[in-house]
C-alpha positions as CSV (number, residue, x, y, z in Angstrom):
1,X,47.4,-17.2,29.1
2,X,45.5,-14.1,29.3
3,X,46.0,-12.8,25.4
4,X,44.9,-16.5,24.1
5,X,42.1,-16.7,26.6
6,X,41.3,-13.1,25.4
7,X,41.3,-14.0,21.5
8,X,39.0,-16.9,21.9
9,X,36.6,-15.1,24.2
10,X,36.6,-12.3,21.0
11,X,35.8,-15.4,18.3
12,X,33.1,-16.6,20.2
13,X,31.9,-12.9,20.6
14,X,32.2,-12.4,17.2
15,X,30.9,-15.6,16.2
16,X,27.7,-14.6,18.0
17,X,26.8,-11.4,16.6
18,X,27.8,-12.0,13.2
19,X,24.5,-13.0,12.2
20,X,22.3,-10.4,14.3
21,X,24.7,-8.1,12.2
22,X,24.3,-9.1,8.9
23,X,20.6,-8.9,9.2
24,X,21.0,-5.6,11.1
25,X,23.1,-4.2,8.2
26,X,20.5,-5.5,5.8
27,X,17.7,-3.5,7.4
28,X,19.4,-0.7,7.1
29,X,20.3,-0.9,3.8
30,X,17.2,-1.3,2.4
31,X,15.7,1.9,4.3
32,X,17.5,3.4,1.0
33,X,15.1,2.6,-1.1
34,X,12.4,4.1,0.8
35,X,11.6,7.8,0.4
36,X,13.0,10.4,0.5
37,X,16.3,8.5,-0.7
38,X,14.3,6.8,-3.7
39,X,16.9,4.5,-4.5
40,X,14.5,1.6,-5.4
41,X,17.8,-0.5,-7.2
42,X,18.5,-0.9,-3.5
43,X,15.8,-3.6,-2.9
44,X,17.5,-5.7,-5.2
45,X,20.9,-5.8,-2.9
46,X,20.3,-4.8,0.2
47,X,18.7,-8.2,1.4
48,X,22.0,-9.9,0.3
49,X,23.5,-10.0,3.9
50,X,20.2,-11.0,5.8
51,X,19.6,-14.0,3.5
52,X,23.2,-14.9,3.6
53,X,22.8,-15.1,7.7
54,X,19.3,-16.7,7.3
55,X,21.3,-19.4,5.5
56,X,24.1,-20.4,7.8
57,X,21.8,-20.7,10.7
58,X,19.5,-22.6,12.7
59,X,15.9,-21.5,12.9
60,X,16.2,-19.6,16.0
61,X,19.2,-17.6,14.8
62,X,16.6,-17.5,11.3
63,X,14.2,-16.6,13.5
64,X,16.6,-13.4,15.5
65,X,18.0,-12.4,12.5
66,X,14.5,-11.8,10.6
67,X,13.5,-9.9,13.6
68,X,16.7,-7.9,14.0
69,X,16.5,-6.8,10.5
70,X,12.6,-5.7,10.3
71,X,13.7,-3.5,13.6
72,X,14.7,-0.9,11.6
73,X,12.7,-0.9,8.5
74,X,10.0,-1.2,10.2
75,X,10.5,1.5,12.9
76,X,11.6,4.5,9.9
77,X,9.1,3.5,7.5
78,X,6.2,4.3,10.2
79,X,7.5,7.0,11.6
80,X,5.7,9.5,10.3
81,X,2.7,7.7,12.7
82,X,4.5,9.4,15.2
83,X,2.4,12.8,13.8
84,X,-0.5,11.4,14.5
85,X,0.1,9.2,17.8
86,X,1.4,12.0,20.0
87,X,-0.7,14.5,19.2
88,X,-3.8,13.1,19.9
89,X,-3.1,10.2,22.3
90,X,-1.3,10.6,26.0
91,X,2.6,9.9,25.2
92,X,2.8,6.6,27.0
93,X,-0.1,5.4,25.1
94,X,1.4,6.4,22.1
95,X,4.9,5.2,22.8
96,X,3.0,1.6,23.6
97,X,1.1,1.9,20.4
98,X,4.3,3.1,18.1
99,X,7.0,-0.2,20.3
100,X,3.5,-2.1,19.9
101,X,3.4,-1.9,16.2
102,X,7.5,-2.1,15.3
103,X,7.3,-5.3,17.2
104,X,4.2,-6.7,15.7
105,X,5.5,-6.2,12.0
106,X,8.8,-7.1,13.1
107,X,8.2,-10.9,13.9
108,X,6.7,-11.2,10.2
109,X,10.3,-10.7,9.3
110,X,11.1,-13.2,11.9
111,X,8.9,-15.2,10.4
112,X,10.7,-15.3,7.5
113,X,13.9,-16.0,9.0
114,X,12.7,-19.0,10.8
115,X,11.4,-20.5,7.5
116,X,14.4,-19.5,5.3
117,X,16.8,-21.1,8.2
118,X,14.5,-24.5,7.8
119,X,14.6,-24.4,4.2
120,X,18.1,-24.3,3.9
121,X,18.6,-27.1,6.4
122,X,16.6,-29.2,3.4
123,X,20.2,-29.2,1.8
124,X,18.4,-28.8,-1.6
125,X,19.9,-26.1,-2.8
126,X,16.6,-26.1,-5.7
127,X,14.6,-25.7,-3.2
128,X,16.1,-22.8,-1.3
129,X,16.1,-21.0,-4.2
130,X,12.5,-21.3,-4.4
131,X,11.3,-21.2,-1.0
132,X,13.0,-18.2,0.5
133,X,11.1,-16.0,-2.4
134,X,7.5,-18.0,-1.6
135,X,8.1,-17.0,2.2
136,X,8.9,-13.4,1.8
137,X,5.4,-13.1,-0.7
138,X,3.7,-15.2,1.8
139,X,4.2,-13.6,5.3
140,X,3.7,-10.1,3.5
141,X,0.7,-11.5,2.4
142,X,-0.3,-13.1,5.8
143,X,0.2,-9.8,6.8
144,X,-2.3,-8.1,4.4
145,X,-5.5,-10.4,4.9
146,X,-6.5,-10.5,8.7
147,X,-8.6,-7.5,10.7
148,X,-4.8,-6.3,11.3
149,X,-4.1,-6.1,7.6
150,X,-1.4,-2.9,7.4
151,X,0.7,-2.7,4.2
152,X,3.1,-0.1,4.6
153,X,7.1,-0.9,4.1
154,X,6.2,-3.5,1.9
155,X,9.7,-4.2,-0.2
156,X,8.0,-4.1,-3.6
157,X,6.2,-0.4,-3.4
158,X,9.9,0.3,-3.7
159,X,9.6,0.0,-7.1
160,X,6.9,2.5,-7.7
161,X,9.1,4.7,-9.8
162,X,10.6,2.3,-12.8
163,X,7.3,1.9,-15.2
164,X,9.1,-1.0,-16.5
165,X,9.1,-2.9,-14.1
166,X,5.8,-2.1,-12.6
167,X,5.0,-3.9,-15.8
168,X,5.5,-7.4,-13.7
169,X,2.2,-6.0,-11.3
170,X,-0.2,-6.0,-14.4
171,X,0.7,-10.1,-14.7
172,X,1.1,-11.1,-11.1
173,X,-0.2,-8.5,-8.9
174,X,1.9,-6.5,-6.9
175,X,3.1,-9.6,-5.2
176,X,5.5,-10.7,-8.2
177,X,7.7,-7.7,-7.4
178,X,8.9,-9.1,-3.6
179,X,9.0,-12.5,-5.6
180,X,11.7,-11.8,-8.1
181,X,13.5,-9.0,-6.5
182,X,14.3,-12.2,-2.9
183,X,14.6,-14.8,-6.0
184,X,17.5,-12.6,-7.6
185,X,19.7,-12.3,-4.2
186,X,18.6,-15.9,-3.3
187,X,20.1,-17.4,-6.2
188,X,23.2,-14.7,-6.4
189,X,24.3,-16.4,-2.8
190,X,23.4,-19.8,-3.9
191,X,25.8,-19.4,-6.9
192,X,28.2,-17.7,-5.1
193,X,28.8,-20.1,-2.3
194,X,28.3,-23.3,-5.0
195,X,25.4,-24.3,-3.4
196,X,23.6,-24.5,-7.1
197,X,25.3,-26.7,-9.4
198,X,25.0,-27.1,-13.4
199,X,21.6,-28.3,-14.1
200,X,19.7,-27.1,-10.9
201,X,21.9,-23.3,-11.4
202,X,20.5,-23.4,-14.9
203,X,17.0,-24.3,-14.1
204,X,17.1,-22.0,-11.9
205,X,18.3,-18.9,-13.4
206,X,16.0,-20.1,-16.5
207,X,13.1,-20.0,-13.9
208,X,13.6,-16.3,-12.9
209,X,14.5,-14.8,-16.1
210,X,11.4,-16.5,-17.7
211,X,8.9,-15.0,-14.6
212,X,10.9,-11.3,-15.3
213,X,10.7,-11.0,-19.0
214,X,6.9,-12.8,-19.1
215,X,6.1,-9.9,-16.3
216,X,7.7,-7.2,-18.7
217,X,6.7,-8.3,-21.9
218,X,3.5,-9.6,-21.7
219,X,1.6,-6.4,-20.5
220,X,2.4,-5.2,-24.3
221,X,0.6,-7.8,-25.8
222,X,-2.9,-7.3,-23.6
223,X,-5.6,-6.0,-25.6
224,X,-6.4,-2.0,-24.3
225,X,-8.6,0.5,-24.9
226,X,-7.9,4.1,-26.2
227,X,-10.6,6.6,-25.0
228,X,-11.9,9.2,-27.4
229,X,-13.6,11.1,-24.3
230,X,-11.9,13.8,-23.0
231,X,-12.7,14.8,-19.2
232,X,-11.4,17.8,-17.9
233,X,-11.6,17.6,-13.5
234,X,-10.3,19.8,-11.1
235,X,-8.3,18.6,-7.9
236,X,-9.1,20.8,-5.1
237,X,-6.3,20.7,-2.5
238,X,-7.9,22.4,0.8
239,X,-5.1,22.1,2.9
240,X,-7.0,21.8,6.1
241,X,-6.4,19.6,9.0
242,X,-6.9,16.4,9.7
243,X,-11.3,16.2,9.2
244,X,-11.5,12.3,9.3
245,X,-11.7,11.6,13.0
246,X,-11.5,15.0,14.5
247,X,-14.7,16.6,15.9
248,X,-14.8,20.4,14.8
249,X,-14.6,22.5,11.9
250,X,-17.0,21.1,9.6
251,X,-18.6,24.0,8.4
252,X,-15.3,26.2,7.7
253,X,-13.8,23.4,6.0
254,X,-16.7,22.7,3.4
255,X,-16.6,26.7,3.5
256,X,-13.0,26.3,2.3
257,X,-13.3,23.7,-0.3
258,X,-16.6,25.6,-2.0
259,X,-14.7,28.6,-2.1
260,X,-11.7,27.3,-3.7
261,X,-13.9,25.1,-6.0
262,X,-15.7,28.5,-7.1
263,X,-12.6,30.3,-8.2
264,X,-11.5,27.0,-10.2
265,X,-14.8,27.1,-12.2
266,X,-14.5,30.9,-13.0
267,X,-11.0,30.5,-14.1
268,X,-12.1,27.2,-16.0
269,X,-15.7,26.9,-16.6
270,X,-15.4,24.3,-18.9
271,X,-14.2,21.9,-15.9
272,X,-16.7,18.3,-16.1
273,X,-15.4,17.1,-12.8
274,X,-14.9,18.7,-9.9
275,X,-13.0,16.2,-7.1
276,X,-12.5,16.8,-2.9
277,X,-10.6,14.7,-1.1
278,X,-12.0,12.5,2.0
279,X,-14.6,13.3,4.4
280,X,-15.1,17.3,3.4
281,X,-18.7,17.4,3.9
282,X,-21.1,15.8,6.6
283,X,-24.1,13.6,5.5
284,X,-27.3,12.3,7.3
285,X,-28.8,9.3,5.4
286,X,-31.0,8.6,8.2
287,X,-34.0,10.1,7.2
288,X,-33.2,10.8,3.0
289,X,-30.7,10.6,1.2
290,X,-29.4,13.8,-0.1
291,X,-26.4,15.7,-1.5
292,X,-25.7,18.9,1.6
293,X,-27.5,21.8,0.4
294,X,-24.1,24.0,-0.3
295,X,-22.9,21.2,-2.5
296,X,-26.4,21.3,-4.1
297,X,-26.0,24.9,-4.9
298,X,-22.4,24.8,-5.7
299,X,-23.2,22.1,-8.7
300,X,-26.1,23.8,-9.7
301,X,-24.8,27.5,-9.9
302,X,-22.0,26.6,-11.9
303,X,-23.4,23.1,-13.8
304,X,-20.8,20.8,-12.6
305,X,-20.2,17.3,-11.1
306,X,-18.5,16.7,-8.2
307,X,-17.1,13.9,-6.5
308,X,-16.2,14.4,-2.8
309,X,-15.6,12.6,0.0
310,X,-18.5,12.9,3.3
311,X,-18.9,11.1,6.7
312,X,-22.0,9.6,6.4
313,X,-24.4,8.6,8.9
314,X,-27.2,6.3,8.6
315,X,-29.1,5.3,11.9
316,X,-26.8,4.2,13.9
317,X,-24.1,3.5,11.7
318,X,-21.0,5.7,10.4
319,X,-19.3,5.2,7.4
320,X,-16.6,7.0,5.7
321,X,-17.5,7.5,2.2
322,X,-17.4,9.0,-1.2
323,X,-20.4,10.6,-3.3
324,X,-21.3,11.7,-6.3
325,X,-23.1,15.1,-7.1
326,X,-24.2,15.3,-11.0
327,X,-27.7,17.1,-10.9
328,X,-29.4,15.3,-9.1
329,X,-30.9,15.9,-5.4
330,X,-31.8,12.8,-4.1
331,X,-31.3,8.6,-4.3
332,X,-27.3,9.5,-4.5
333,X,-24.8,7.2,-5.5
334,X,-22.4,6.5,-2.4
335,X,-19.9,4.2,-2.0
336,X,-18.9,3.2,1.8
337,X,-15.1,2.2,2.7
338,X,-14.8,-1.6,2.9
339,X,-11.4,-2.0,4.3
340,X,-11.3,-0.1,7.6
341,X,-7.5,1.3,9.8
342,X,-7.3,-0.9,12.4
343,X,-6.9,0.9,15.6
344,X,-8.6,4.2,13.9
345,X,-11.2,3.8,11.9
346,X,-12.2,0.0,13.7
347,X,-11.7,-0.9,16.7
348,X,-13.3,-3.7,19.4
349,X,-14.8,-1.5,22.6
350,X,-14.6,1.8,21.2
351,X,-17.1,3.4,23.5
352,X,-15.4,1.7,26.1
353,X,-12.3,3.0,25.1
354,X,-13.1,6.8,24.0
355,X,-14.6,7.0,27.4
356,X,-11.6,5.9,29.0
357,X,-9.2,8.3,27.1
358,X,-11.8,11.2,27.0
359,X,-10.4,11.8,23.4
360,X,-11.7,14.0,21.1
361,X,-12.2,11.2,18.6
362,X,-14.4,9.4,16.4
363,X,-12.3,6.5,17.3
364,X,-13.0,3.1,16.2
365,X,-16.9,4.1,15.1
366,X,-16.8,3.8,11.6
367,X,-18.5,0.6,10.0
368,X,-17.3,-1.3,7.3
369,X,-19.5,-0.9,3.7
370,X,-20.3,-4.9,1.9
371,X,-21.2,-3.0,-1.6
372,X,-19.2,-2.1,-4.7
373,X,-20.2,1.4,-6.2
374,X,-19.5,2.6,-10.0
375,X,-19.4,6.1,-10.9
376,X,-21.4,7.2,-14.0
377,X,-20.7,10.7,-15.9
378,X,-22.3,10.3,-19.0
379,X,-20.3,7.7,-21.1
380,X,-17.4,7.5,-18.0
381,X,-17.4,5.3,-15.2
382,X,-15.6,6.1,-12.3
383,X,-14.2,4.5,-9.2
384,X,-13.3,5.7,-5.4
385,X,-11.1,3.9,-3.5
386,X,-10.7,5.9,0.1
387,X,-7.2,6.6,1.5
388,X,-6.1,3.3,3.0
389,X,-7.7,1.3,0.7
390,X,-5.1,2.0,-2.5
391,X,-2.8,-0.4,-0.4
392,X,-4.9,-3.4,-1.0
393,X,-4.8,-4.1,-4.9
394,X,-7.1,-7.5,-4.2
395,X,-9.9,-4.4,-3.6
396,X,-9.3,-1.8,-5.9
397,X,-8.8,-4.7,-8.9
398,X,-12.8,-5.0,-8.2
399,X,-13.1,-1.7,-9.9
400,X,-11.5,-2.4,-12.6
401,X,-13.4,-5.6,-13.2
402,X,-16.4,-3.6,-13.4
403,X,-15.3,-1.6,-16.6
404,X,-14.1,1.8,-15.0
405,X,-12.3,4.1,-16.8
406,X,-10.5,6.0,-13.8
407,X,-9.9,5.2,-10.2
408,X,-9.9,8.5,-7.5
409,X,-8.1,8.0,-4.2
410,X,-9.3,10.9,-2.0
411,X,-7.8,10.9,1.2
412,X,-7.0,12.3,4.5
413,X,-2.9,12.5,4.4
414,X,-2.5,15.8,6.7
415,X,-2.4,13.9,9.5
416,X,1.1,12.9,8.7
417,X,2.9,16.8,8.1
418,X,5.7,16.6,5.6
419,X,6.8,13.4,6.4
420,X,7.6,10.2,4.2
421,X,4.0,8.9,4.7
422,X,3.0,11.5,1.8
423,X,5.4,9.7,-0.5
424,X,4.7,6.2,0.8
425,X,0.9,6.6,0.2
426,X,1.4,8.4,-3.2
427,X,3.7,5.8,-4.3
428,X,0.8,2.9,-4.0
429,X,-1.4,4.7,-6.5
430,X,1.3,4.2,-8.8
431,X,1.3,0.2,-7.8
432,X,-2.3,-0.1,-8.4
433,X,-2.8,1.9,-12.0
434,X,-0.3,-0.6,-13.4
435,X,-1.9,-3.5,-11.6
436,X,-5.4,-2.6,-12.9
437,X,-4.4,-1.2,-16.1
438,X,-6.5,1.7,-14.9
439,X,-5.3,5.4,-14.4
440,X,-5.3,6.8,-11.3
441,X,-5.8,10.2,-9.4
442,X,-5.1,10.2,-5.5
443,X,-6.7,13.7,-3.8
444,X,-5.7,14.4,-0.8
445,X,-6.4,17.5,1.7
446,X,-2.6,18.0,2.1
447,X,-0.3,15.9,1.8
448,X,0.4,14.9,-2.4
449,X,-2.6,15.2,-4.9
450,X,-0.8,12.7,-7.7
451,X,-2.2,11.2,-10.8
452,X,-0.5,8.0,-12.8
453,X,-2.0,6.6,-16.3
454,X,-2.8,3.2,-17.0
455,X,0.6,2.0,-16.8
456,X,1.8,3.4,-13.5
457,X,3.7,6.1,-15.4
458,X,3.2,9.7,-13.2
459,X,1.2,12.2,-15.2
460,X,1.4,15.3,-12.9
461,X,2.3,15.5,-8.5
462,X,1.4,18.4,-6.1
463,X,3.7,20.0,-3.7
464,X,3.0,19.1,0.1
465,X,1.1,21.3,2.3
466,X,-0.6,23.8,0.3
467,X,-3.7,25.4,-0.8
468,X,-4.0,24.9,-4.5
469,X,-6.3,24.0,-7.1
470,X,-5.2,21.9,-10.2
471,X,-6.4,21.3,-13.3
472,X,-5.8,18.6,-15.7
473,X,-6.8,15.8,-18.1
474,X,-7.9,12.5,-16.5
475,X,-6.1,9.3,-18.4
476,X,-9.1,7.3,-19.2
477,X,-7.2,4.9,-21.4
478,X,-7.4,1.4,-20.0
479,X,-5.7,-2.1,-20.7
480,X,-6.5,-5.4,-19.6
481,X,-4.4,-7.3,-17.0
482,X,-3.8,-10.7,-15.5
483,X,-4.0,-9.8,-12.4
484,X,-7.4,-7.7,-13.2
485,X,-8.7,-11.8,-14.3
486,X,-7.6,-13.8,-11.8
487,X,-6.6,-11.7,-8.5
488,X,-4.5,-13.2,-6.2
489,X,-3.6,-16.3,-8.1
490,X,0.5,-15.8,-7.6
491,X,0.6,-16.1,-3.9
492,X,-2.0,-19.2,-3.7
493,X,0.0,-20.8,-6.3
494,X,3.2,-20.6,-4.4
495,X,1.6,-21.5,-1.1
496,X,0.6,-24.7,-2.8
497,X,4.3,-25.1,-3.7
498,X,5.2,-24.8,-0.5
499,X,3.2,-27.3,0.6
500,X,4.1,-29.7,-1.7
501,X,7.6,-29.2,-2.6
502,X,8.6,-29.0,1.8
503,X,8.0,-32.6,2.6
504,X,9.0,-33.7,-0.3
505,X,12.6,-31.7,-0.2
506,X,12.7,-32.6,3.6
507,X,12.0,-36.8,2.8
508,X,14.4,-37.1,0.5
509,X,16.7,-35.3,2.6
510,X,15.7,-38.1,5.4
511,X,16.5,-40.8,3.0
């Protein structure tokens, strides 16, 4: 009695963590097309197992197994937060803060689950094919629009490095790439276990490869714009430490950069542009508003314009921001970051809370800027977008609706050593030149100063922790794109689907 007793005891065992499993084995799967493995083909299989558990379930097993499988992903894609967390925050704080925010992401992915479970139970197979793709796109887009917006791991930035595809981002935003790479595995398991027969399997199938080749295709046929201007700017690369947040230093680090921007202009002195990454120098707008007399002297010795990042203050506000020195002294144009780290850069009670942690901090005491600032240089206009902001395409395609010819990313990446945070932010630049149809050059005090053209296509890419000046071309050639029009029309559309196409699959399920 005891070896039959035993066998069904190790059924039901099995039974029970056969889904947990499948979704476990998909998060981990997936990590591989995540730096520094690069295999972004990955994405297109690796999700295979967790939608295959998601539909043999019930919503709370949907639920578990979404959870289960964002565990992973979640914890190794923000890892490299660990550089930043421990350092500066006491370690159970820190530990809270890291379990905090795997948790936090992870029931998005739970979120999914749950739906995909409930969609299936429709028993329209038409719709499940539809649906599980409009829930991935919408929880990672629930998960990019509230004062908790945080866009790192998203599945499509996985894609960065296939121009081709990145093609699909200039039509439908970045938000067509989750789309059709869940649509593909959804409807390879429908087929597969004959949920999708004949006509639905062919409308289907017709659906996805007309959204794919309409996203690759079409991009060719948008009018662009060759540019006969040639503009010759030099990244400066400081490698100094982290100067965003951290009290200290601010004098040897502009020290630093003016000295390394000097020995550029001898070497080169016909350079036009001259770009820093974020929060080099120190302004006070409270009083004038003025340009910091070395940077005065520095574009005045040598006759060049220089776009830098500063902490500005004005009364009792501080913004992190980016200005533009081209000769001129006073009344300078300044653009203040609109989208704000949560936690970091904003944060509710941060007096209360700096007190509390006696940290050496600026933490949570930045304000948000409401105005959208263009760039001139004589016939070239130019755009900053600042560090965190290049994950948010729905901002940085406000640039390119104003006309620019170039987008600059400086930012603060030291913070995060050599880890796979450098990649991960580098790789969204890429993601937003092809959304845009705009190049663009991300500067960064460590970390990876990288530049992409107009279609997402990588022009040149530092190495990672290193003092270093470089000096190249800027790609000012520019194309229209759909998603540059009409902005976040993709997921809204498929939310309205949603809401539609549910009741209706569920009623006639009922009847």
């Amino acid at each position: 009695m005891t070896v039959p007793y035993m066998n069904l005891y190790l059924k039901k065992l099995l039974k029970q963590i056969k889904f947990p499993g499948l979704a476990l084995l998909s998060g981990l799967l997936v990590i591989a097309a995540f730096p520094p493995f690069e295999q972004g083909y990955m994405a297109w299989f690796a999700l295979l197992p967790l939608i295959a558990a998601c539909l043999h379930t019930n919503p709370a097993g949907g639920f578990w197994a979404g959870f289960i499988f964002g565990l992973p992903l979640t914890l190794y894609t923000n890892l490299y937060l660990s550089h930043v967390l421990f350092p500066y925050l006491p370690t159970s704080l820190a530990a809270a803060a890291m379990i905090g925010l795997v948790v936090y992401i992870s029931l998005f992915y739970g979120l999914f689950g749950l739906g995909a479970a409930v969609a299936a139970r429709t028993g329209k197979a038409w719709f499940t094919a539809l649906a599980l793709p409009s829930l991935w796109l919408l929880v990672e887009y629930l998960r990019s629009v509230s004062f908790l917006a945080y866009n790192v791991g998203y599945l499509g930035y996985t894609q960065w490095g296939y121009p081709l595809i990145l093609n699909i981002t200039s039509v439908y935003g970045y938000w067509g790439l989750p789309f059709l790479i869940v649509f593909f595995q959804t409807l390879v398991l429908l087929v597969a276990m004959k949920k999708l027969q004949s006509a639905p399997r062919f409308i289907m199938s017709a659906a996805f490869l007309l959204l794919l080749f309409i996203g690759i295709l079409l991009p060719g046929f948008m009018p662009g714009q060759t540019s006969d201007r040639h503009l010759k700017v030099s990244l400066i690369q400081g490698n100094s430490r982290p100067q965003s947040i951290v009290e200290g230093d601010v004098a040897d680090i502009l020290e630093l950069y003016t000295g390394l921007t000097k020995n550029a202009l001898e070497e080169n002195p016909d350079i036009d542009l001259v770009a820093w990454p974020e929060t080099v120098a120190r302004l006070d707008f409270s009083n004038s508003r003025e340009h910091s007399p070395e940077i005065v002297e520095l574009g005045e010795e040598y006759g060049v314009s220089i776009l830098y990042g500063a902490r500005v203050k004005e009364g009792d506000r501080l913004y992190n921001s980016v200005a533009l020195y081209r000769g001129e002294k006073e009344d300078i144009p300044v653009y203040h970051k609109h989208r704000l780290v949560p936690f970091v850069e904003y944060f509710p009670m941060e007096q209360l809370l700096n007190r509390i942690l006696d940290l050496d901090l600026l933490l949570g005491s930045y304000s948000a800027g409401e105005n959208l600032t263009i760039f001139r240089l004589d016939d070239v206009t130019l755009a900053g977008a600042i560090c965190f902001e290049s994950y948010f395409g729905d901002h940085t395609r406000l640039f390119a609706a104003e006309g620019i010819n170039h987008l600059f990313i400086p930012t603060n990446d030291a913070w995060f050593g050599e880890s796979i945070g450098l990649e991960q932010h580098a790789q969204a630049a890429a993601i937003r030149a092809a959304e845009m149809g705009v190049g663009v050059t991300q500067v960064a005090n460590s970390g990876i100063t990288i530049s992409f053209n107009h279609r997402g296509e990588e022009l040149f890419r530092s190495g990672k922790n290193e003092a270093a000046v470089f000096t190249l071309p800027l790609d000012l050639n520019t194309r229209d794109t759909v998603y540059t029009r009409y902005g976040n029309y993709f997921p809204v559309f498929w939310a309205l689907f949603m809401a539609i196409a549910w009741p209706v699959a569920a009623l006639r399920r009922a009847t």
